[in-house]
N, C-alpha and C positions, 0 to 999 in steps of 0.2 A: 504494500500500500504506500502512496505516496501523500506527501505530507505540505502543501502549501503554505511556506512561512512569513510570507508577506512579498514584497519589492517583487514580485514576479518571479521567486527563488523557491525550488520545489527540491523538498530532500524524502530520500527512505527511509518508512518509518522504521526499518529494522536496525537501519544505521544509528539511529538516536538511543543515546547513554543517558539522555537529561535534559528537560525545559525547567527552567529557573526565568524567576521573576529577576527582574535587573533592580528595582530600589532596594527588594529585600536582601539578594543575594552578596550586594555590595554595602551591607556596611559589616560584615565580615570581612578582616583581613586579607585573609587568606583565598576570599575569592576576588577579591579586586588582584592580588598578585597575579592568579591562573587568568585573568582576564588580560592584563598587561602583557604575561607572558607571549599568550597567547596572540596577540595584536604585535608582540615587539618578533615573534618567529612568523608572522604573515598569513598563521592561523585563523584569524579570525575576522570573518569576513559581515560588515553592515549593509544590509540587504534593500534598506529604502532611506532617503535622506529625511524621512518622519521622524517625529521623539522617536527612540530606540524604548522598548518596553519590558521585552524578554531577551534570553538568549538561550538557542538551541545547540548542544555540546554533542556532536557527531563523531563517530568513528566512520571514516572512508578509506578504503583500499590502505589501510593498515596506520593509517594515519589519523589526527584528529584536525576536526574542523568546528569553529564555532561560530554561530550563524550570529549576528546581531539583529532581531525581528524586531518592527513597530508594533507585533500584536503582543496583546494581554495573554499571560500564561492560560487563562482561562480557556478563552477563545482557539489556543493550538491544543490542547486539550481534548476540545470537543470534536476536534476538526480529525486526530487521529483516532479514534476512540466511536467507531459505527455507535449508530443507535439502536438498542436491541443489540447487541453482542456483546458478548463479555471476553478483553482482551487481556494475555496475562502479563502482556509488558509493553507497553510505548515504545 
């Protein structure tokens, strides 16, 4: 299943390790580091020049990739998540 993260940026949803809200997940230290890290090795890529809202932490082709989305965790949530199905991992 594929997973529309905002900016016209469409990831698999088997690829996805983790959607995290961006206000909460950052005032944790240690996640603003993996966030920097991750923008300072060219990992992490900002998918729409909207507020930034979430961020989707991907494993691809052996590597990691972290999307910066304008949508609300909520909203990716539902989006990979059928209705009527019960999935046992995002």
């Amino acid at each position: 299943m594929m997973l529309d993260i905002g900016g016209e940026t469409i990831v698999r949803s088997r690829e996805i390790l983790g959607i995290f809200d961006l206000d909460t997940a950052t005032v944790m230290r240690d996640s603003r580091a993996y966030l920097a890290a991750a923008e300072k090795s060219g990992d992490a890529v900002t998918v729409s020049a909207e507020l930034p809202k979430s961020f989707v932490v991907t494993l691809e082709n052996g590597g990691r990739k972290v999307y910066i989305s304008p949508l609300l965790t909520g909203t990716l949530f539902k989006r990979v998540k059928p209705t009527g199905k019960t999935e046992s991992r995002v």
